[in-house]
C-alpha positions, 0 to 999 in steps of 0.5 A: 138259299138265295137259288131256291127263293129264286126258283120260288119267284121265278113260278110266281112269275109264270103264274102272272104274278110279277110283284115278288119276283121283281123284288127279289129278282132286283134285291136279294137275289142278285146281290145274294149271287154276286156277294153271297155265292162268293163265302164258300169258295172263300171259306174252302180256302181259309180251311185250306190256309187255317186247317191243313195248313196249306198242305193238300195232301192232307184230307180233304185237301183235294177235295177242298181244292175242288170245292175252291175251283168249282165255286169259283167258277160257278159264283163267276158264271152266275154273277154274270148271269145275273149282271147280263140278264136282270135288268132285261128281265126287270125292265120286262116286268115293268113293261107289262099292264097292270092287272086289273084290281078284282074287287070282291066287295059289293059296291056301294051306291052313292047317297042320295039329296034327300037321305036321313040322318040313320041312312048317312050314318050307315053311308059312313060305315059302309 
């Protein structure tokens, strides 16, 4: 789950728009990748320990071994990934200018000296 948050940041990102990723990319994502990825390894291995017993030629002992090695390696090579390369990133995100603010409402003219009472009280609406 943490992954495909990632990728959906990772577009905002390539369209311009730097505000979520940033978050998630600080937040979530990097400690959902150096935590989180961590639960699958371990849970194949209490299913080893709990369910079969220890014994893996017991199905899918094999194939929970597998499970167990490549998590494991994979949760190693992406919390590095994450613990190298997210601080770069982050601190590119905050070295870019700010977008200029896009305004869609018309601006209001300032309130002249001799205005009435109706026209102040429609100055302070507006």
């Amino acid at each position: 789950m943490v992954s495909v948050v990632e990728l959906v940041a990772w577009v905002f990102y390539l369209f311009g728009e730097y505000a979520f990723p940033r978050f998630y990319f600080s937040t979530i994502g990097y400690w959902g990748s150096l935590v989180g990825y961590f639960f699958g390894p371990l849970f194949a291995v209490v299913h080893m320990g709990v369910t079969l017993e220890g014994i893996l030629t017991n199905f899918p002992g094999t194939w929970n071994l597998f499970l167990v090695v490549t998590g494991l390696i994979l949760w190693v090579i992406h919390g590095l990934l994450h613990i190298f390369f997210v601080p770069p990133f982050l601190a590119m995100i905050d070295s870019q200018p700010e977008k200029p603010c896009v305004c869609d409402l018309p601006e209001v003219a300032s309130m002249p000296d001799n205005a009435t009472e109706a026209e102040k009280v429609g100055y302070e609406d507006a």
